[in-house]
MARZAVEX-347340 format. One record per atom (N, C-alpha, C): residue number from 1; atom name; x, y, z. Coordinates in Angstrom, 3 decimals, decimal comma. Layout:
NUM	CA	X	Y	Z
...
REM end
This chain:
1	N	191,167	72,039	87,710
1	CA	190,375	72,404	88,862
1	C	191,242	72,486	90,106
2	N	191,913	71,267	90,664
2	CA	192,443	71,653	91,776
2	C	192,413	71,227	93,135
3	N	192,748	71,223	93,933
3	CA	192,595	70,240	95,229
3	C	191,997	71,354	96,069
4	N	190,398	70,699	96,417
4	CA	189,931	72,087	97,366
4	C	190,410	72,361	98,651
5	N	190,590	73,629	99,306
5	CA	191,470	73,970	100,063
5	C	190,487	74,117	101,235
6	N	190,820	73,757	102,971
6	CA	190,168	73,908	103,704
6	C	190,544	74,765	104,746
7	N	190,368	75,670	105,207
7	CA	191,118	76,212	106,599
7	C	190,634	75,281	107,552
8	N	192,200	75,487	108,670
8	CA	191,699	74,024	109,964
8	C	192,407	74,771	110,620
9	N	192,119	74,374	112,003
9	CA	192,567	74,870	113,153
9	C	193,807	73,191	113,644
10	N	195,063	73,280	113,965
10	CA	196,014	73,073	114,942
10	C	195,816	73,139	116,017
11	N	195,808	72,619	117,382
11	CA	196,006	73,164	118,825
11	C	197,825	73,473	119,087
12	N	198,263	74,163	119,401
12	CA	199,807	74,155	119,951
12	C	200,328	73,289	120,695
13	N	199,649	72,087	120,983
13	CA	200,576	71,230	121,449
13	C	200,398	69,735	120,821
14	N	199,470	70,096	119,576
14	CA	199,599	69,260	118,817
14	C	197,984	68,146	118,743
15	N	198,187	67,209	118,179
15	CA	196,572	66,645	117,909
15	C	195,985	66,818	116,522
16	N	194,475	66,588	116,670
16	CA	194,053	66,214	115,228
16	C	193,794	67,765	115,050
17	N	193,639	67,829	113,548
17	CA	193,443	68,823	112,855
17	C	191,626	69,233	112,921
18	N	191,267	70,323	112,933
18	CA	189,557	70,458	113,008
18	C	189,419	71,444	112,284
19	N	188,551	71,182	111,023
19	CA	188,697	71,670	110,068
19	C	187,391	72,624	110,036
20	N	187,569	74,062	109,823
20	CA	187,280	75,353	110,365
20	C	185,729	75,632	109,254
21	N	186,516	75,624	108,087
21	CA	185,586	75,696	106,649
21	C	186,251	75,331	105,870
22	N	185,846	75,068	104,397
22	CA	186,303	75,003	103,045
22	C	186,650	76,347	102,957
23	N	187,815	76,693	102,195
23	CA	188,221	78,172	102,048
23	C	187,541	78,173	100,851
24	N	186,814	78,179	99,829
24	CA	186,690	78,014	98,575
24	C	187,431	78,700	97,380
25	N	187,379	80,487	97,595
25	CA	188,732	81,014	96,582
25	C	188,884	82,115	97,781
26	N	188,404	82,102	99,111
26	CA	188,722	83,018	100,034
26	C	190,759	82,724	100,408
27	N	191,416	83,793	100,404
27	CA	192,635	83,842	100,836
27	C	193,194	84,705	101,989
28	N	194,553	84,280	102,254
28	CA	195,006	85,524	103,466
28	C	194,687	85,394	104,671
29	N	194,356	84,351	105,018
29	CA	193,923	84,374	106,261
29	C	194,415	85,223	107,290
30	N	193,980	86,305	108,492
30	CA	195,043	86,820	108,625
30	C	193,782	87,400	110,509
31	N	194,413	87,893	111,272
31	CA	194,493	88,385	112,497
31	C	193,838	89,663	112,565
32	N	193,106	90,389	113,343
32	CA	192,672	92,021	112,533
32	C	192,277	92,263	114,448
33	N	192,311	93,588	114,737
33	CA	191,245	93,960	115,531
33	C	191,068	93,013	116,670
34	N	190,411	92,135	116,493
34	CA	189,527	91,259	117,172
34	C	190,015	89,843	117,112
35	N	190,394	89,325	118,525
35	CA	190,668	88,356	118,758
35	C	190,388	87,227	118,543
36	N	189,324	87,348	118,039
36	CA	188,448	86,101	118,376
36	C	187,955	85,694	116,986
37	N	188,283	86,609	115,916
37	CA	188,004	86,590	114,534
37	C	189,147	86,206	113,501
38	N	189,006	85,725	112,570
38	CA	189,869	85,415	111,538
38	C	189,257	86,377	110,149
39	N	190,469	86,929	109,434
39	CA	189,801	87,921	108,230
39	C	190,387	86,936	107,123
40	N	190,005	87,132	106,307
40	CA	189,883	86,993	104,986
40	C	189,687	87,423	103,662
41	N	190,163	87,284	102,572
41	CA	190,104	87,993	101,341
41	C	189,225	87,380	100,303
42	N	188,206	87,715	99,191
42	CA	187,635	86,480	98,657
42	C	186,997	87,808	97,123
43	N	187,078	88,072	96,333
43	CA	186,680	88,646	95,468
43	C	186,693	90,476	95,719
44	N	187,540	90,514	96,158
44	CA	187,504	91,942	95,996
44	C	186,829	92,265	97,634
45	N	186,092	91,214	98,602
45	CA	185,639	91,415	99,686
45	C	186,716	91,021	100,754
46	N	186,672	92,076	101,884
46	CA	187,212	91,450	102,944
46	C	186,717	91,363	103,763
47	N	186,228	89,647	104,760
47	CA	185,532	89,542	105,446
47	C	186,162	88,700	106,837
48	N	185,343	88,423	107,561
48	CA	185,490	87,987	108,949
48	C	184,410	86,755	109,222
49	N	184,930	85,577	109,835
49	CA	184,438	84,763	110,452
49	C	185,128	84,236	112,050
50	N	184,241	84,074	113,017
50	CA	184,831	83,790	114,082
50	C	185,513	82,461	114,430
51	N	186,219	82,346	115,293
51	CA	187,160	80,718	115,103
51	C	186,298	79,744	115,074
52	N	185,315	79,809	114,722
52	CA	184,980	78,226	114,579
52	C	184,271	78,266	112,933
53	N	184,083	79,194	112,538
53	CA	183,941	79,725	111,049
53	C	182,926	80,011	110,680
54	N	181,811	80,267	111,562
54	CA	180,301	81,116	111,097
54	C	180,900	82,423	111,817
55	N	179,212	82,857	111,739
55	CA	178,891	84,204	111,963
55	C	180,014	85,038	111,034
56	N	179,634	84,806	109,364
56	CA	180,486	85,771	108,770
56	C	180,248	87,107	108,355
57	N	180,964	88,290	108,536
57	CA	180,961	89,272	108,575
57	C	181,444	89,917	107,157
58	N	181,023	90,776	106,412
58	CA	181,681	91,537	105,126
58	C	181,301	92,748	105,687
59	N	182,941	93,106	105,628
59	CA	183,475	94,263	105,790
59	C	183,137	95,565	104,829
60	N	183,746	94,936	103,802
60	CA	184,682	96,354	103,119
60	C	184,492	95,342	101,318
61	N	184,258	95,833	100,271
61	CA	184,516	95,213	98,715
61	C	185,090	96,799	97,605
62	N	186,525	96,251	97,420
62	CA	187,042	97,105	96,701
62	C	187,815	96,768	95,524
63	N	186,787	97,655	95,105
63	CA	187,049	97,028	93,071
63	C	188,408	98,296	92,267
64	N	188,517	98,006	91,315
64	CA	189,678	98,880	90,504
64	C	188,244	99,635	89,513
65	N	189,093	100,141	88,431
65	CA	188,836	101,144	88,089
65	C	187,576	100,540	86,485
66	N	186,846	101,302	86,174
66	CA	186,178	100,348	85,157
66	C	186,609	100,501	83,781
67	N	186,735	99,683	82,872
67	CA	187,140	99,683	81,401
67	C	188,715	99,461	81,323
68	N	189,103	98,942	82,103
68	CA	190,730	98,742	82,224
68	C	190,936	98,131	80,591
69	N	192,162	97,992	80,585
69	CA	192,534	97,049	79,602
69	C	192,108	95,456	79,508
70	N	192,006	95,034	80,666
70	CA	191,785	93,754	80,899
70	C	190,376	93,027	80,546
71	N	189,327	94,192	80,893
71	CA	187,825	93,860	80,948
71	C	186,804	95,067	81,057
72	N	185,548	94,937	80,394
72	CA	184,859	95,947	80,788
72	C	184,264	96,477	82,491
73	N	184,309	95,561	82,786
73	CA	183,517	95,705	84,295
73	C	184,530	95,657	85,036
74	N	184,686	96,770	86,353
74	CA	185,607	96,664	87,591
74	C	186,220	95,107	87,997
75	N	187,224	95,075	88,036
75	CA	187,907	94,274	88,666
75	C	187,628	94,102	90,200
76	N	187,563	93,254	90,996
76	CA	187,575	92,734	92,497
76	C	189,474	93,059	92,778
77	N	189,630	93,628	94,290
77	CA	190,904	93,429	94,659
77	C	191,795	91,857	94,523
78	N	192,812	91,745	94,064
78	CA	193,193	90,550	94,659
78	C	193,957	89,977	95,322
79	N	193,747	90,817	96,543
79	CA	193,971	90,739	97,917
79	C	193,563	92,086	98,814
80	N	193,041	91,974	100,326
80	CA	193,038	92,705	100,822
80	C	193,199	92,700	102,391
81	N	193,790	93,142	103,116
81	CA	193,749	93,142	104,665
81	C	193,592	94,349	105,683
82	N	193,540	93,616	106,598
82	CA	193,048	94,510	107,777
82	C	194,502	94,751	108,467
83	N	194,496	96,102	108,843
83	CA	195,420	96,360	110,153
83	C	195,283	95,668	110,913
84	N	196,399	95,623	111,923
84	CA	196,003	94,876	113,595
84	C	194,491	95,885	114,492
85	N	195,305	97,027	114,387
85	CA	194,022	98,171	114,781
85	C	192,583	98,512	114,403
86	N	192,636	97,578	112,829
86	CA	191,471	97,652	112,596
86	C	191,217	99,251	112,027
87	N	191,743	100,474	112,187
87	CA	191,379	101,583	111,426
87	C	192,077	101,663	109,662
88	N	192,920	100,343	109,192
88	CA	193,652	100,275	107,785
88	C	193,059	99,399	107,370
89	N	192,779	99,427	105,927
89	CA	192,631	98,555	104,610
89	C	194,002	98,630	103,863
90	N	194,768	97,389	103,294
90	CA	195,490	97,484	101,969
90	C	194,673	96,495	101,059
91	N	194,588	97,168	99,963
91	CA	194,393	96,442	99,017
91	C	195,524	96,504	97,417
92	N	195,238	94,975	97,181
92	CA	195,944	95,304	95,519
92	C	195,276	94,932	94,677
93	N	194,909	95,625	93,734
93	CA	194,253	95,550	92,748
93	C	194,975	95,902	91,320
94	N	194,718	95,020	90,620
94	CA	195,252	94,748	89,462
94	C	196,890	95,258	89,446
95	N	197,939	94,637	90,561
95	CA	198,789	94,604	90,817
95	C	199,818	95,811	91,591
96	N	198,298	96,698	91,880
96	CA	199,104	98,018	92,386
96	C	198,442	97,786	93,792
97	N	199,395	98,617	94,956
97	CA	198,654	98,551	96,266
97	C	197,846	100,081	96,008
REM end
């Protein structure tokens, strides 16, 4: 199973840690667009929560192709991000961007 993982917020000059959400299998935390938001990757979805970690937003869910070798049903990306600008998606799915 695994040690569950939490996103937390740091201040820059240091202090206690304040812990944002449980990430549960969400990854990537990452910067997009909007200042005030944090993005995220979590099943093929890429979504947004604001710094204190509600008001979450789903963007965008991009799956691969169906009947792969791997499985019958589409695969989820596994990983995806936002431009800084906000007009790009990358995703990789089943190891290709």
């Amino acid at each position: 199973m695994g040690i569950p993982l939490e996103l937390i917020s740091i201040a820059e000059n240091g202090g206690d840690e304040i812990i944002i959400m449980p990430a549960g299998e969400a990854r990537t935390p990452h910067f997009g667009p909007e200042p005030n938001r944090l993005y995220l990757a979590d099943g093929g979805t890429l979504f947004s929560i604001n710094l204190d970690g509600g008001d979450r937003r789903d963007h965008i869910h991009i799956t691969g192709p169906n009947g792969t070798s791997f499985r019958d049903e589409a695969p989820g990306a596994e990983d995806v991000r936002i431009s800084p600008d906000g007009k790009y998606v990358l995703a990789k799915v089943i190891k290709q961007l």
